[in-house]
C-alpha positions as CSV (number, residue, x, y, z in Angstrom):
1,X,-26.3,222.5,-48.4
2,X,-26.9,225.3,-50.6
3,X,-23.1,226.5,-51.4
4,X,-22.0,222.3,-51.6
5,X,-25.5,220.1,-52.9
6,X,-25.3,216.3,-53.2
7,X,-24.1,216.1,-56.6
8,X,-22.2,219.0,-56.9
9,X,-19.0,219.3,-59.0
10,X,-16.6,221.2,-57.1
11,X,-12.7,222.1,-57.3
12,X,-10.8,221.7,-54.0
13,X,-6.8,221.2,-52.8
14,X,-5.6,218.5,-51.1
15,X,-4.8,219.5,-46.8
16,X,-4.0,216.2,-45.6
17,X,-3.7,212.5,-45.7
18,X,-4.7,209.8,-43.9
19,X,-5.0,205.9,-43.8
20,X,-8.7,205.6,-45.0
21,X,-8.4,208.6,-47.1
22,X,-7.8,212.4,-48.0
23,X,-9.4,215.8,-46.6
24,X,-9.8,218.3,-49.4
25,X,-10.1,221.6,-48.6
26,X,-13.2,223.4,-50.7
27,X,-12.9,226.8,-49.4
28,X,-11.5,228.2,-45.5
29,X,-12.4,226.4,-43.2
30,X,-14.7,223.9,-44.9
31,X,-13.1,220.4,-45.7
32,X,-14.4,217.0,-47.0
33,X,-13.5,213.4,-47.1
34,X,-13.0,211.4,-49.6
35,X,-12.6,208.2,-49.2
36,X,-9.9,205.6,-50.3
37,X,-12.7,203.6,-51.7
38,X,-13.8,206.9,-54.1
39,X,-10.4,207.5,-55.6
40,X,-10.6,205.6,-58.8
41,X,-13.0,203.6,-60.8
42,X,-10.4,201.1,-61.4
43,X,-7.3,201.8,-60.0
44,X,-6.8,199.1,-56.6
45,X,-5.7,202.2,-53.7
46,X,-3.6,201.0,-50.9
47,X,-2.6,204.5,-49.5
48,X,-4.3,208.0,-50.8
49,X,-0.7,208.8,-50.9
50,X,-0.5,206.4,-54.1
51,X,-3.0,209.3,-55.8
52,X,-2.5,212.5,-54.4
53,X,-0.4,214.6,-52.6
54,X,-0.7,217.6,-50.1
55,X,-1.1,220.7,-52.2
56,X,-2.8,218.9,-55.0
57,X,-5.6,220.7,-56.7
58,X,-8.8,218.4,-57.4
59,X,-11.7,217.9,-58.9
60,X,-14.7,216.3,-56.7
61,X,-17.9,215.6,-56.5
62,X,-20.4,216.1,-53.2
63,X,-21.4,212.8,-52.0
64,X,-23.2,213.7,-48.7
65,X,-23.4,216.5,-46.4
66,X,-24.1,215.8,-42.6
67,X,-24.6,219.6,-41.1
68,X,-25.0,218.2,-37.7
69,X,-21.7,216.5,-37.9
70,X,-20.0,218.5,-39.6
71,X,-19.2,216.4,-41.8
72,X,-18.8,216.7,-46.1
73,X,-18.5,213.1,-48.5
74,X,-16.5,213.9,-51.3
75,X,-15.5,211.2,-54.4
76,X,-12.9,211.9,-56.8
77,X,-13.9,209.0,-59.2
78,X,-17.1,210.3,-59.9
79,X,-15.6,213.6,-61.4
80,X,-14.6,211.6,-64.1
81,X,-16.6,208.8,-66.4
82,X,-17.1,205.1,-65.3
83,X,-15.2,203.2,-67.9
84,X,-17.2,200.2,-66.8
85,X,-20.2,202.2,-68.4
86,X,-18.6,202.0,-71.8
87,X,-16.9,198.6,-71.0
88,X,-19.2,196.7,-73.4
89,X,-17.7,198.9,-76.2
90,X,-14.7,198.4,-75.4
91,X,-14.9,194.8,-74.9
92,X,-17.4,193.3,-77.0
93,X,-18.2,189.3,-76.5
94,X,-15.8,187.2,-79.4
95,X,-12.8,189.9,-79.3
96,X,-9.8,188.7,-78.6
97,X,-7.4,190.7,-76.7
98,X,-4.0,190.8,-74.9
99,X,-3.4,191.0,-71.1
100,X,-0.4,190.1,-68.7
101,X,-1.3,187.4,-65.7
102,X,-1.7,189.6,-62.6
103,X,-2.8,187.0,-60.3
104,X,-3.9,183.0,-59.6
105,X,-6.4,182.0,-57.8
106,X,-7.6,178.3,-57.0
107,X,-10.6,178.4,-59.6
108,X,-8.6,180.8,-62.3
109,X,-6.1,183.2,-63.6
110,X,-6.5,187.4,-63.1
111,X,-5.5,188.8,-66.1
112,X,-5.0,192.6,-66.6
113,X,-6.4,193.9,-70.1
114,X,-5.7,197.8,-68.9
115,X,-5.1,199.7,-65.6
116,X,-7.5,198.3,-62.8
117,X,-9.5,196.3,-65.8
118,X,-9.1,192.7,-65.1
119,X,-10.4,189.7,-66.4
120,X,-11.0,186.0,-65.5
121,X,-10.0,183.0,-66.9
122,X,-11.6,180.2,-65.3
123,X,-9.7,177.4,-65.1
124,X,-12.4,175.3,-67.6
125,X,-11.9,177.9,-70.2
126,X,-7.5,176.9,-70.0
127,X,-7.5,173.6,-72.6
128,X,-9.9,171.8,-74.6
129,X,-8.5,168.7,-73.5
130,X,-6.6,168.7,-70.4
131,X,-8.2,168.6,-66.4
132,X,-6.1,171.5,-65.6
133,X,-6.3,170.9,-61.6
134,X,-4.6,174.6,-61.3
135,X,-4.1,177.3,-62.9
136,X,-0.4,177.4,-62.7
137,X,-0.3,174.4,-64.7
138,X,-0.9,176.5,-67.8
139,X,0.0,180.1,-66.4
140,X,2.2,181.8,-64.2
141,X,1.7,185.4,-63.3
142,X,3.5,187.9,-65.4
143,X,2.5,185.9,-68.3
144,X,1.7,187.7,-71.5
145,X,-1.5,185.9,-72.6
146,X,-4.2,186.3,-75.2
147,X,-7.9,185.6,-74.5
148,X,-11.0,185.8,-76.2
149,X,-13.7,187.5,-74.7
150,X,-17.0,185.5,-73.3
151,X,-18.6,187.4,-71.3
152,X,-19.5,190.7,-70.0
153,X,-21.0,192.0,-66.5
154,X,-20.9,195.7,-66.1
155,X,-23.2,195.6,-62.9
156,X,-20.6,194.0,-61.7
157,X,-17.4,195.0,-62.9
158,X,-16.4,191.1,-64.7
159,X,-15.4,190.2,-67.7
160,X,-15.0,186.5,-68.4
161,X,-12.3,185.4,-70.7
162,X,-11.2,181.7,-72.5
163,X,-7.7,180.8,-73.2
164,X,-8.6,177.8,-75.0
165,X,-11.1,179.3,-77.4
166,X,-7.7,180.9,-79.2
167,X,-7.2,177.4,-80.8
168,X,-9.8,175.0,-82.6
169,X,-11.2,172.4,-80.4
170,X,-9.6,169.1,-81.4
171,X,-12.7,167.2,-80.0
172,X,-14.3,169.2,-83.7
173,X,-11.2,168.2,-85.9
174,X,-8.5,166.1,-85.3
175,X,-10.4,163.5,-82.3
176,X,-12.6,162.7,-84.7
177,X,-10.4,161.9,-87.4
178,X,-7.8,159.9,-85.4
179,X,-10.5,157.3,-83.5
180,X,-13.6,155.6,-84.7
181,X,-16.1,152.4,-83.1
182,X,-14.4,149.2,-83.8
183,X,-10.6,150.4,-84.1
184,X,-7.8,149.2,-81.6
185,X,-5.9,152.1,-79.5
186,X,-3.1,152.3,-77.5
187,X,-3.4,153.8,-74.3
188,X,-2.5,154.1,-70.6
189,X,-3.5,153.6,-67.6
190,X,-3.6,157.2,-65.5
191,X,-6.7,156.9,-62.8
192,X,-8.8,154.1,-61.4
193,X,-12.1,154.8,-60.1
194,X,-14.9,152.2,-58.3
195,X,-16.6,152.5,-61.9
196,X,-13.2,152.1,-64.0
197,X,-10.3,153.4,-65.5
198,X,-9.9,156.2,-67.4
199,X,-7.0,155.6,-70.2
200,X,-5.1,158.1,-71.9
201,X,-5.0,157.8,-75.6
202,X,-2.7,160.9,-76.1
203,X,-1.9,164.1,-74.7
204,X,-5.6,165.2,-73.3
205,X,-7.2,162.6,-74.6
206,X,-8.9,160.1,-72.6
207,X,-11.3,157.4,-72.9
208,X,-13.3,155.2,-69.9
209,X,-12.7,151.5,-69.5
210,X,-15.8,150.5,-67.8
211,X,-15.3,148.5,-65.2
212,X,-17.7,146.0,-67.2
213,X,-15.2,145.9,-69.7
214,X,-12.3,144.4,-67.9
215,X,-13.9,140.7,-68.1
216,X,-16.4,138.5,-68.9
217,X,-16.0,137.4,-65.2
218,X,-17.5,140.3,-62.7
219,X,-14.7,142.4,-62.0
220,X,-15.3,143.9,-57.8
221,X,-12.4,146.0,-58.0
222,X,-11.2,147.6,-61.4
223,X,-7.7,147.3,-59.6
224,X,-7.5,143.6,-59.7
225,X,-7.4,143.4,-63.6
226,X,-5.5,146.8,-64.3
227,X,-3.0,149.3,-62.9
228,X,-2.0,153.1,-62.5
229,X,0.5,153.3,-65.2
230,X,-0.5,150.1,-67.3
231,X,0.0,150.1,-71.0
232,X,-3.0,148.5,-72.5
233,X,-4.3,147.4,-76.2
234,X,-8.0,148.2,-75.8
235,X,-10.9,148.7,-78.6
236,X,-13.1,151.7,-78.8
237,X,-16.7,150.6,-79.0
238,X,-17.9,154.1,-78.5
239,X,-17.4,157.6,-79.7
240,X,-19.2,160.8,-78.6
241,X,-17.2,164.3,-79.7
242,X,-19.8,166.4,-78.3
243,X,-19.8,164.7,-75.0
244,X,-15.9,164.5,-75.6
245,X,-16.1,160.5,-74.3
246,X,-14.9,157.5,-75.5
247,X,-15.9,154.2,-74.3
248,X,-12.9,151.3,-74.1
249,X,-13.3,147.7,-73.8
250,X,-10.2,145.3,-73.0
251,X,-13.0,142.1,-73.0
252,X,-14.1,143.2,-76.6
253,X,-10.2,143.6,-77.8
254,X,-9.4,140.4,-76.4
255,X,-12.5,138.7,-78.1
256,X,-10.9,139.8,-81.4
257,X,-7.9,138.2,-80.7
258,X,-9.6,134.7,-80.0
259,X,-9.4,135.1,-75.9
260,X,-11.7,135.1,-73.7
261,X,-14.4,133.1,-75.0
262,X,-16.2,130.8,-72.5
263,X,-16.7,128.0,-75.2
264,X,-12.9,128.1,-75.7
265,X,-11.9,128.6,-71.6
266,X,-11.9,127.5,-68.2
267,X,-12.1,130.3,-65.6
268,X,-8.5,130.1,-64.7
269,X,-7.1,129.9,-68.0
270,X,-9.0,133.0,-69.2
271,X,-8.2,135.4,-66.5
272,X,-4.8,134.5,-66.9
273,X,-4.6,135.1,-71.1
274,X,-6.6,138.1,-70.5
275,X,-4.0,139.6,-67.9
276,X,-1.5,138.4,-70.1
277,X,-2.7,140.2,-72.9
278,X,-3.4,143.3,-70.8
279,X,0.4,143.4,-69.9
280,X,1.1,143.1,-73.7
């Protein structure tokens, strides 16, 4: 304890390897271990091997000393600076940077910003307006990509990155320019829910058909006035950017075009205008 304290910077040589880690010798007879896990800050180990060799002089630093066992803790990470200290610096929050896709995951994209520095982009930070479902709709690893920073967790070793946040949000320029309440769209059909259908305007761009928007008859099933794939003539009677929702109405369009009326139709009659001007 007196020759090697906890804390202790020491220089040692490399005796042999193992699996789980390397024994350093610090002077005859005396070895310690260190760990795979206290190799590198960043830098993922598999095999000591992939850091050191036999013969190899190194720098460590005492972790623990067990005199019963016989037994010395060494780290070779801790010999040098944490970079995840100074990470904040190096990465502030708004900066946009450059990384290659190392990995997908289900919720997101790894990418690499530096040796054993990764970040995350989750998959609602990929598009402003499409439901990306995965990430490899957008990436695929080995990907160059550039991000902008969001977020920082040194405690934790994350940084949080968006993809989308490289280009303006259209939902803040060009959405709001292109519809307004009271103007006719063109759109189609691409999911049906037991509330309604959700109709794509354009590329990422969807609005809700409420299912009390189909008819002026009560509509059970949204599928019995409209289909997956249908290409429909519909009126926007609502428009919310900041929500990013726009409310449809196929009843209100077909109102302006002198259908649907009750004074003016049976039942039968109007349900079958209606779906004809649905198809149209």
């Amino acid at each position: 304890e007196q020759k090697s304290p906890v804390g202790a910077k020491l220089k040692g040589k490399v005796v042999s390897l193992t699996d789980y880690g390397a024994f350093v010798e610090l002077e005859e007879g005396i070895e310690g271990l260190v760990h795979i896990s206290e190799m590198s800050w960043t830098q993922r180990v598999k095999h000591p091997s992939k850091v050191v060799a036999i013969g190899d002089a190194v720098d460590v630093v005492v972790l623990d000393v067990d005199r019963a066992n016989k037994r010395i803790s060494l780290g070779m990470r801790q010999a040098e600076p944490n970079p995840w200290n100074f990470i904040e610096e190096r990465y502030p929050v708004g900066t946009r940077v450059e990384g290659r896709v190392r990995n997908l995951a289900d919720f997101g994209a790894f990418v690499e910003l530096e040796e054993g520095i990764d970040g995350l982009i989750h998959i609602s930070e990929m598009s402003w307006t499409k439901r990306v479902r995965h990430p490899s709709e957008i990436l695929k690893k080995g990907d160059k990509v550039e991000a902008i920073v969001l977020h920082v967790d040194k405690a934790n070793h994350r940084i949080s990155l968006g993809l989308k946040q490289i280009q303006q949000d259209p939902w803040q320029s060009a959405v709001p320019e292109k519809y307004r309440v009271g103007m006719d769209v063109k759109g189609k059909v691409v999911r049906i829910t037991d509330f309604g259908a959700f109709v794509e305007l354009e590329d990422g761009v969807e609005g809700l058909l409420h299912v009390s928007e189909l008819s002026h008859e009560r509509v059970n099933k949204p599928e019995d006035i409209v289909q997956v794939g249908q290409e429909l003539i519909l009126k926007v009677i609502k428009f919310d950017p900041e929500e990013r929702k726009i409310g449809l109405s196929l009843r209100a369009y077909l109102e302006g075009q002198g259908e649907g009326s009750a004074e003016e139709d049976g039942g039968r009659g109007r349900k079958r205008r209606r779906r004809e001007g649905a198809e149209e």
